[in-house]
C-alpha positions as CSV (number, residue, x, y, z in Angstrom):
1,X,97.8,96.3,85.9
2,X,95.6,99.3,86.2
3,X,95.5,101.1,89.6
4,X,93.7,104.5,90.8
5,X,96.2,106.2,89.0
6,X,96.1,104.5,85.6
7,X,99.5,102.6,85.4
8,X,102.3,101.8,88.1
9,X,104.5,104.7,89.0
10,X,108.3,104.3,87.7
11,X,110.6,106.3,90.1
12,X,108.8,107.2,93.0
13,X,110.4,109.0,95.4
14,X,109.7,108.8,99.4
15,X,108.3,110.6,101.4
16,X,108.7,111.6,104.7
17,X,105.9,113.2,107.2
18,X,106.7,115.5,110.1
19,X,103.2,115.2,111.8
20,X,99.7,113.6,111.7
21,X,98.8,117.2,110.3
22,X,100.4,116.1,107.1
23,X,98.7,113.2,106.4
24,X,96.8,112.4,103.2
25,X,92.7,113.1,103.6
26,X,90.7,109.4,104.4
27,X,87.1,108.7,104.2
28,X,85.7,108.3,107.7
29,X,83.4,106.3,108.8
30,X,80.3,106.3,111.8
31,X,80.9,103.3,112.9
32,X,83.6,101.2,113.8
33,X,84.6,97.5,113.9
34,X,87.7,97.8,116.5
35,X,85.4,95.8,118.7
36,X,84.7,92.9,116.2
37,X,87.8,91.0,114.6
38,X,87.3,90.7,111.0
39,X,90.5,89.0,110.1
40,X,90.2,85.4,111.0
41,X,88.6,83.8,107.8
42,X,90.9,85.5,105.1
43,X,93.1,83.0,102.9
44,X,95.7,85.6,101.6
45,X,97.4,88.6,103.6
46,X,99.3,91.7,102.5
47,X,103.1,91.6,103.3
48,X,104.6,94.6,103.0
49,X,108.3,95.6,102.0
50,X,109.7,98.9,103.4
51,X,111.8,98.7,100.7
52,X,109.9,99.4,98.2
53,X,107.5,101.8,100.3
54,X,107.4,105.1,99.4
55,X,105.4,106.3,101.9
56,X,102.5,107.2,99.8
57,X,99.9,106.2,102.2
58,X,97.6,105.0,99.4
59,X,96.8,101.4,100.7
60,X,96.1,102.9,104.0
61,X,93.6,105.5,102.5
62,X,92.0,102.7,100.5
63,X,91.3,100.4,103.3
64,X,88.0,99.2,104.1
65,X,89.1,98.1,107.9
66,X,91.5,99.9,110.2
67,X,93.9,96.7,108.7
68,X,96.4,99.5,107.7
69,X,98.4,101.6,110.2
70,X,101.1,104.4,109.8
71,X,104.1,103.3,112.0
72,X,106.0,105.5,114.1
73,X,108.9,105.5,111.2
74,X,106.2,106.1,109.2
75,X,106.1,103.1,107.2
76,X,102.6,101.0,107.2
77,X,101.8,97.9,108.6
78,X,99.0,95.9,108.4
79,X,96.9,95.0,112.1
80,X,95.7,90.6,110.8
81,X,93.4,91.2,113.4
82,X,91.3,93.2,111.1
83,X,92.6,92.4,108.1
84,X,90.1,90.8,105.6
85,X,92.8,89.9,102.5
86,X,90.9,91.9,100.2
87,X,94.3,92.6,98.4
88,X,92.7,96.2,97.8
89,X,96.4,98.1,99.6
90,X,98.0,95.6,97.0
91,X,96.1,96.8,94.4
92,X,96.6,100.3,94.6
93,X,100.2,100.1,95.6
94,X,101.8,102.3,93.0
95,X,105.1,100.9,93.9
96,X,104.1,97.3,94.1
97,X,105.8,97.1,98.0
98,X,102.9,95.0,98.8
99,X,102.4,91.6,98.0
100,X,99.3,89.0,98.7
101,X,100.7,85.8,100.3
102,X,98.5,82.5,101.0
103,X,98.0,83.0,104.9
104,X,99.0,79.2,107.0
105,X,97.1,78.6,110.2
């Protein structure tokens, strides 16, 4: 599967981040949709595993909510309140830690 970066990464090593300074560059935008949920008519939603994180921040820079957020241990997690199931973090995952699941409500 291709990604950003062409193929998967073999051997990835983590990463750890001392402060927000640190933090890989994101695209910003003007407006904002933490006042509209966006997350309630998805079918699939990204489950992440911490073991296979490497703390690359990737899915996080790529998406198009504020779905993703870096945890205090700073692993991400995923907000469903915003989350659409685009499957774009899963994607781009280099390290295949996250995985698309059939959402049951």
């Amino acid at each position: 599967m291709n990604t950003l970066f062409g193929e998967r990464k073999e051997g990835a090593t983590k990463i750890v981040l001392k402060s927000v300074d640190e933090y890989p560059e994101a695209p910003v935008t003007l407006g904002t949709t933490l006042v509209n949920f966006t997350g309630d008519w998805r079918t699939f939603i990204p489950v992440i595993d911490d073991d296979k994180c490497v703390k690359c921040y990737i899915c996080w820079k790529f998406c198009p909510e504020p779905a993703i957020f870096i945890r205090e241990d700073g692993y991400v997690g995923v907000d469903y309140d915003y989350c659409k199931g685009c499957g774009i973090c899963a994607n781009e995952c280099p390290t295949d830690a996250i995985t698309m699941e059939k959402e049951e409500k």
